[in-house]
N, C-alpha and C positions, 0 to 999 in steps of 0.2 A: 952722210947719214941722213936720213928721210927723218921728216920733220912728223911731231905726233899726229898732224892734220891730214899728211900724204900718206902715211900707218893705215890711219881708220877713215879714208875715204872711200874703200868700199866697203866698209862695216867690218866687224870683228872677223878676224880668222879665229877658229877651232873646229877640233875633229867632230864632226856630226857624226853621232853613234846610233845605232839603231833600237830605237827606245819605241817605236811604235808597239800599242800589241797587234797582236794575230788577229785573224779573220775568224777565229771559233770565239763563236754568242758566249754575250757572258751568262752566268744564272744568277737567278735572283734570292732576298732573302728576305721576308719581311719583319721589322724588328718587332711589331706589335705581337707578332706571333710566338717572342718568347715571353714577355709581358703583361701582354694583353693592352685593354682598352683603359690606362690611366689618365684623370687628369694632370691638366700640362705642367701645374704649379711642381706636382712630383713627378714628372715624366724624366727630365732632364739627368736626374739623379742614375737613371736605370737604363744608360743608354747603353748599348754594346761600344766598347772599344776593340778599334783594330786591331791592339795587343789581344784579346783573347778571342776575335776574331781569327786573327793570321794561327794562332794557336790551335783549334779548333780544327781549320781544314788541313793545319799538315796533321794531323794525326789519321786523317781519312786517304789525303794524297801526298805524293814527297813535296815540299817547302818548295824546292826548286822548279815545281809547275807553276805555284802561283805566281803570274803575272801581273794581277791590279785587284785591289781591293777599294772599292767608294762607297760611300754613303750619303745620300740626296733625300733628305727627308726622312730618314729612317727605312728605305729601302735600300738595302747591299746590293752590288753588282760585283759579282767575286768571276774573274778574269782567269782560266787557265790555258797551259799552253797548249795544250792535245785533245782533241776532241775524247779519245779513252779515257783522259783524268776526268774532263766533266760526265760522261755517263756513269764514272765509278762513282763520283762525287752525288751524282740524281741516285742512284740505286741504293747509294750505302746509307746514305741522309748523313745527319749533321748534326751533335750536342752542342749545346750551350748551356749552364747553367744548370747540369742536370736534369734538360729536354732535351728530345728529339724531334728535330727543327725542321719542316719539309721544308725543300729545296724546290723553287719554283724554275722552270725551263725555258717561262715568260713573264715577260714583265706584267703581276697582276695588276698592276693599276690600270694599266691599258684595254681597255675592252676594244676588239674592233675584228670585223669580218675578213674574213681569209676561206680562200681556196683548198683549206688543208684537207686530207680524204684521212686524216689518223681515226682511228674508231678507238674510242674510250669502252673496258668492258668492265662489268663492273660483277665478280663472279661472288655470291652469295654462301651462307648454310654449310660452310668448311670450319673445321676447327680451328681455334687458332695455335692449338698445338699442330697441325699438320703442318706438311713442308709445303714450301711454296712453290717446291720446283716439282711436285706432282700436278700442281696446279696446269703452271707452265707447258710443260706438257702433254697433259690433255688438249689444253688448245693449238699447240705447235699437232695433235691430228688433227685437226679442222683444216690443216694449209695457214696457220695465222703467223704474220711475221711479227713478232714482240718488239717493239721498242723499247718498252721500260714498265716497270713495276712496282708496288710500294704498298705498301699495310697503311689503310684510312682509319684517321686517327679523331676520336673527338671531340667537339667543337661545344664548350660549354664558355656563355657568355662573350660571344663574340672571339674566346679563345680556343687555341690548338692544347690540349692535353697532351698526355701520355698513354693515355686510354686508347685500345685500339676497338674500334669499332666490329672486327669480324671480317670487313668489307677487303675484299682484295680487290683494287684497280691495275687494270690490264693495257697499257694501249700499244694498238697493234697498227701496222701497217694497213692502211686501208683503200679500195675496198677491198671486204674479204672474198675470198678465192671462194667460200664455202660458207653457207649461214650455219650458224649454231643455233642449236634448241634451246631453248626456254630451261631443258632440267638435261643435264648428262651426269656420268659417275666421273667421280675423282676418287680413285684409288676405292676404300669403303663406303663412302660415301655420297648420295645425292647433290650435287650442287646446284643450285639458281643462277641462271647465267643472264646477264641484262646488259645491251646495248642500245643507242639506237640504232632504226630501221629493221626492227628486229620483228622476224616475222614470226609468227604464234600460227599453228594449226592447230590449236585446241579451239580457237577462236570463231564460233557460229551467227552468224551472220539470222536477224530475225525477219529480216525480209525476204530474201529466197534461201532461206533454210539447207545453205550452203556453209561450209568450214573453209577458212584461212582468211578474213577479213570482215571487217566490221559493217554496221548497219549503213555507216554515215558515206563510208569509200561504197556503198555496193550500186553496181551499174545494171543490175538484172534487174528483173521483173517480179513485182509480186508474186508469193506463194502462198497458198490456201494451206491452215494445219487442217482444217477438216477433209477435204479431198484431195489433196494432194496435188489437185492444179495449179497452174500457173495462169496470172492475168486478173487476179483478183484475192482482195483478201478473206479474211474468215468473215469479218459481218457482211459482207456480201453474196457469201455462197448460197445457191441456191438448191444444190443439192439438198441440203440438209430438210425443204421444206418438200422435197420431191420426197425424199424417203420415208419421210414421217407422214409424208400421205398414205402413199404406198404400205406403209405396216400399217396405220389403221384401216385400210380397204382389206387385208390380210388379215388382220382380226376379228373384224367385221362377215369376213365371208368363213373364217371357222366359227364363229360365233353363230351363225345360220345355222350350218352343218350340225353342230349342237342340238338348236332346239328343234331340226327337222328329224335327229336322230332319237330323242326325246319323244318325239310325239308319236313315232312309227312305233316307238316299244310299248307306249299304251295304247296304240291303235290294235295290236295282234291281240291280245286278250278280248277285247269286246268283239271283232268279227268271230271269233272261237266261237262265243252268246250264242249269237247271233245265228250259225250255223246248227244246236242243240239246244235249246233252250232247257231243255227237262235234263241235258246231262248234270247240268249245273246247276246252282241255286246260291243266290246272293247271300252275300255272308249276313246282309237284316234276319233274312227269313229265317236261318238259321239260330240265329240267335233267342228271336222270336220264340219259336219252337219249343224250344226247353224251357222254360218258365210254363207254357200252357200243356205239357203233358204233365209236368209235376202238380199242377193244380188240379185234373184231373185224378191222380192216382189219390189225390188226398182229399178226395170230393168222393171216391169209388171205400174207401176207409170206414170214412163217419159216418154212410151210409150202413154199410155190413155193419157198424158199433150199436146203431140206432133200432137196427134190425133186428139185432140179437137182443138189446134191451126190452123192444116192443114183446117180443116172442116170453119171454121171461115175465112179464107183467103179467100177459094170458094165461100163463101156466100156473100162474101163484093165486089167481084169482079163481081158477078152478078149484083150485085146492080148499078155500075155503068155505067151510060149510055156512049155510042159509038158515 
């Protein structure tokens, strides 16, 4: 019989079982985000425990997918077995505490750049009674491959509400096969579509009075709003002093016309004069006129009156006897 030193000379025998997990990411959860932002003296009190943690996601996936649950500071990394449990687990989200808990798909503490071409969309101005699977397929016609979906929820004091904001985010497989506009219909209504690199054709350009890009990207050349040329801007154009010459030289030369046409139509009445003198007679003369025959006829009057008196005097004188 082997002595206990020859036993565990090369270390413990037992069956190694296969406790590794999987190679599917885990997702994340941040606890602040059911809580919020407390001081630490009462933080401790309000911690999630595993027990209603592990509670929590079998109600969303079967019990027998979760493979690990950890907590590192108050951010969860919840471990399933299949990659279908974790997108059902991102889509459907997560209560606690009577919230609704986003599920993060990376670790937010980590900020750091990446090659990824996923395009975030961010679709606007839909009701939040509408379906979201109208959504959805409006942009599945564009050629868009969805990865995942979620109703953006409001962020009051540093916290996640319940509140949903209106905001559907979108992200899709990128890049896209096909750009979207700025505004399409979903179902009855207008929607606001927002990504980046998203290009606008309403957008007019103020330096060559071009659409589909801005002043700051434009690589063309000056354009004139006054003439419509190109190679110069407005306070430089010169037409504009050309023209305003040009109408006053225009004005100018009917404004001659005028007073040469003016003058020719008092000019033909005095040659007429000129040609008959005795047919006509100035409107003084005329005027004249009449005042000195009427003095006359009342000068030829008082005369006959004078006449007749004088005559009358002789006759009465005769009469009387000497």
């Amino acid at each position: 019989m082997a002595s206990y030193a020859e036993a565990f000379k090369n270390g413990p025998k037992f069956d190694q079982s296969d406790d590794s997990i999987s190679s599917v990411k885990p997702v994340f959860i941040e606890e602040s985000d059911v809580f919020g932002d407390i001081p630490k003296p009462h933080l401790k009190s309000l911690y999630l425990t595993i027990d209603e943690m592990y509670k929590a996601i079998g109600a969303v996936v079967p019990r027998r997918s979760i493979k690990g649950l950890q907590r590192i500071r108050g951010l969860w990394r919840i471990y399933l077995d299949t990659e279908k449990e974790t997108e059902s687990l991102l889509s459907d989200g997560l209560e606690l505490r009577g919230k609704s808990i986003f599920i993060y798909s990376r670790n937010p503490r980590v900020r750091f750049e990446e090659n990824s071409t996923d395009v975030k969309i961010r679709v606007k101005d839909v009701p939040l009674s509408a379906d979201d699977g109208q959504i959805l397929r409006a942009l599945e016609g564009y050629n868009c491959t969805i990865l995942k979906h979620f109703r953006e929820r409001f962020r009051f004091e540093y916290q996640i509400t319940d509140c949903q904001t209106g905001d559907r985010i979108v992200i899709c497989d990128g890049p896209l096969a096909k750009a979207i506009p700025k505004s399409i219909p979903i179902g009855k209504y207008r929607a606001t579509v927002l990504y980046k690199g998203q290009q606008n054709d309403n957008i007019k350009c103020n330096k060559c009075m071009e659409t589909g890009h801005k002043t700051r990207d434009c690589q063309n050349d000056w354009k004139c709003r006054s003439c419509g040329e190109s190679g110069h801007r407005q306070n430089e154009c010169t037409s504009d002093l050309s023209s305003n010459h040009d109408h006053e030289q225009e004005n100018s030369s009917v404004h001659d016309e005028d007073q040469n046409d003016h003058c020719e139509a008092y000019a033909e009445p005095q040659s007429e004069e000129n040609e008959d003198p005795e047919a006509t007679q100035s409107p003084v003369d005329i005027v004249e006129a009449i005042p000195t025959t009427s003095i006359e006829t009342e000068l030829q009057q008082s005369q006959s009156i004078l006449t007749g008196i004088v005559t009358n005097n002789s006759e009465l004188l005769d009469d009387i006897p000497i």
